[in-house]
N, C-alpha and C positions, 0 to 999 in steps of 0.2 A: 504493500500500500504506500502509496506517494505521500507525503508529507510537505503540502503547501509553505513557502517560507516567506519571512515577512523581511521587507531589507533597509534598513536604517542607513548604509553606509558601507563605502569601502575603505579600506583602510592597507595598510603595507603589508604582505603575507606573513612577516617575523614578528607582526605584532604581538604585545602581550595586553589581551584584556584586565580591566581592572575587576578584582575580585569582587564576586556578589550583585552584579551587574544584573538585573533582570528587564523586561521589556514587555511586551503587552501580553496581558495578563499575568504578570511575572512570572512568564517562562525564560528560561535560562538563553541568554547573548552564546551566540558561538560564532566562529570564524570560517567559511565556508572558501576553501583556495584551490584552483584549478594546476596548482604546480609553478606558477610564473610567479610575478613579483607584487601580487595582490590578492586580496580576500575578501570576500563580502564579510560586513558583522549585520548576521541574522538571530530572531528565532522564528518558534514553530507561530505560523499565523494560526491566531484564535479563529476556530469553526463555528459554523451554528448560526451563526450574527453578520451583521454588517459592519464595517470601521468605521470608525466617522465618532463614538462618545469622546465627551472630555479627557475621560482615562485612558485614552487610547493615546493623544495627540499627547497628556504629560508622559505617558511612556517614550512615547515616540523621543522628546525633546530629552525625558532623563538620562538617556541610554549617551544622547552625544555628548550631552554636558559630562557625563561621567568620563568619557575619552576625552574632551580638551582636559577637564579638570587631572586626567594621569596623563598627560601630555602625549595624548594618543595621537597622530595625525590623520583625519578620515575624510572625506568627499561623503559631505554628507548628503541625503536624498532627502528632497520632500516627502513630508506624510503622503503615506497610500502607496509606497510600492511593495508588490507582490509578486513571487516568479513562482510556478507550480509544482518543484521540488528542486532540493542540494543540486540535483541535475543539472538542472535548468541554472542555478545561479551559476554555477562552473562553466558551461556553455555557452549562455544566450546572455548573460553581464560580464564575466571575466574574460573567458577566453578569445569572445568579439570586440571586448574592449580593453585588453589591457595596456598596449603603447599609450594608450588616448590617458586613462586613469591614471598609470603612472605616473604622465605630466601633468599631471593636474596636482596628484600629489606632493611631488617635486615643488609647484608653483604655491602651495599652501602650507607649507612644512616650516613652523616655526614662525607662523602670521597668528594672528587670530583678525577677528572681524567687530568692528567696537561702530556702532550706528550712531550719530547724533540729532537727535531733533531740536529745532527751532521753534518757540510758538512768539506770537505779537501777546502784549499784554495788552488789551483792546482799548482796553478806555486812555491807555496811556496815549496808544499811535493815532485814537482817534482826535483826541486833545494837539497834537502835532498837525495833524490834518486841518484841522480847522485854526490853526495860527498857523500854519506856511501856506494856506491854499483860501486865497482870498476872495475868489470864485462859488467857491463849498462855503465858505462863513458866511458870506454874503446871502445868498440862498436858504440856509440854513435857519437863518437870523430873519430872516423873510416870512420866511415858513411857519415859523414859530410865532407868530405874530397872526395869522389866519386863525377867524375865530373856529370855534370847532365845527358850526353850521355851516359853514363856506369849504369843509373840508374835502368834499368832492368837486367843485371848479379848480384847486391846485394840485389834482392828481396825477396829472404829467410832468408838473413841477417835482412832487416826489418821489416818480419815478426817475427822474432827472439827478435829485443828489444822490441817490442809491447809484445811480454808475458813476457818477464823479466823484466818487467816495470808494466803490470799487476799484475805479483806474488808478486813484491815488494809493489806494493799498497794493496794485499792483507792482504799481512803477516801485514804490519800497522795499516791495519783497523782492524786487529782482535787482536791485542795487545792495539790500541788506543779507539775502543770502550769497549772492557773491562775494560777499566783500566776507562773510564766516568764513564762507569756503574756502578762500585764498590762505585764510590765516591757521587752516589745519590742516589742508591737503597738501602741503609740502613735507608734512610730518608721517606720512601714510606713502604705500608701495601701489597703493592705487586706488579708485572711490567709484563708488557708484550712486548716483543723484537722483532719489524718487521725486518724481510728481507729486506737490501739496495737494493734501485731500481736504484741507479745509481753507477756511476763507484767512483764518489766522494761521495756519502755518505757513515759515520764511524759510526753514531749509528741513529736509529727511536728507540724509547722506549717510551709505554708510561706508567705512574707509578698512581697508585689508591692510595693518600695521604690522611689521616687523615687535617679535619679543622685545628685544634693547630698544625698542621707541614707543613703547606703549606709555610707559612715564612720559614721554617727551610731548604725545599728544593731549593726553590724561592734562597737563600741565598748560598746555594753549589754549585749551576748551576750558578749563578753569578761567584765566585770565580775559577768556571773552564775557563768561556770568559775570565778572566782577566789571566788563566796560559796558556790558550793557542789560546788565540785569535790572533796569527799570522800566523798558519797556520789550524786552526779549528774554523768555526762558529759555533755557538750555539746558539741554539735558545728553548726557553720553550714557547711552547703555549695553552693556553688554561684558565682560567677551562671550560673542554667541559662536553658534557655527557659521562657518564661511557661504552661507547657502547663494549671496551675493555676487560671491567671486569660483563658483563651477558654472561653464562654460555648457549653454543647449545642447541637448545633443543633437 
């Protein structure tokens, strides 16, 4: 009988897992190696059910933290891969891809991956907006001034400060997460820059740092809270897994 396997990650074939390691459902992490210079770290995928609970996805993430935390090296995989027996990972992930895994392992080995987020503190940038944008104040202060029965003849009007007020938050976010970005991506081996998902976030980035520079980052990301911690948070979190920095297949 075949024995579906659930696969977190590849990792170097001589690796040594950390003791006591378990993964979904706490079945026991093992090393799955077709002979060459790689190994999946699997276990037995849970039967019966579908993936997808909460307990699944902290298994999933505890299993990596446990390998950076014993300074494992692995290419880690997003939640949800499955191959349909040991077979299968020796064949159809290792032995198809091991040149490609190996350089990837190569290119991760002694990084870790530390993300920073940016948020506006709203009412601070909003207060800025409306003392540099004389345009928006004026309007604003107009607006404000319309008694509340009249407040449907100036509804184009307030449709109007909402994008001049938008544009203004644009144009900052794109002067003030550049200008983050400059001041820590010199520190990093190389970054990768998300799309803001909200109206107040100024930068997501996250940055693949060398071990011996992780202080050095840790330390410029400090001194940016301290230049502009009243009206930008910042936040660094991490060290996560690399999932940033493994290459499509």
């Amino acid at each position: 009988m075949t024995t579906p396997q659930y696969v977190y990650g590849v990792t170097r074939a001589d690796a040594t897992l950390p003791e006591d390691v378990t993964g979904l459902d706490d079945k026991p992490v093992e090393l799955v190696a077709d002979g060459g210079r790689c190994a999946a770290v699997v276990s037995e995928l849970p039967q019966g059910r579908a993936l997808g609970e909460r307990a699944d996805l902290v298994a999933h993430q505890r299993v990596l933290n446990a390998l950076m935390d014993a300074g494992v090296v692995v290419v880690p995989f997003r939640f949800g891969a499955a191959l349909a027996d040991r077979g299968a990972v020796e064949k159809e992930l290792l032995a198809d891809n091991s040149e490609r895994l190996g350089q990837v392992l190569d290119q991760l080995d002694g990084r870790v991956e530390l993300r920073l987020k940016a948020t506006y503190v709203q009412d601070a940038v909003l207060r800025e907006i409306m003392t540099g944008e004389p345009e928006i104040a004026e309007l604003a202060a107009r607006l404000r001034e319309v008694p509340a029965d009249a407040a449907d003849a100036v509804y184009y009007d307030r449709v109007r400060l909402g994008e001049l007020i938008a544009q203004a938050m644009e144009r900052r976010r794109e002067h003030d997460g550049q200008a983050l970005l400059e001041a820590v991506s010199s520190k990093s081996e190389a970054f990768v820059r998300k799309s803001p998902a909200r109206e107040e976030d100024v930068l997501d980035v996250s940055f693949l740092v060398p071990n011996d520079r992780r202080e050095e980052l840790e330390k410029a990301v400090d001194e940016l809270g301290e230049q502009h911690g009243e009206r930008i948070r910042i936040r660094l979190i991490g060290p996560l897994p690399p999932y940033d920095f493994v290459p499509e297949a």
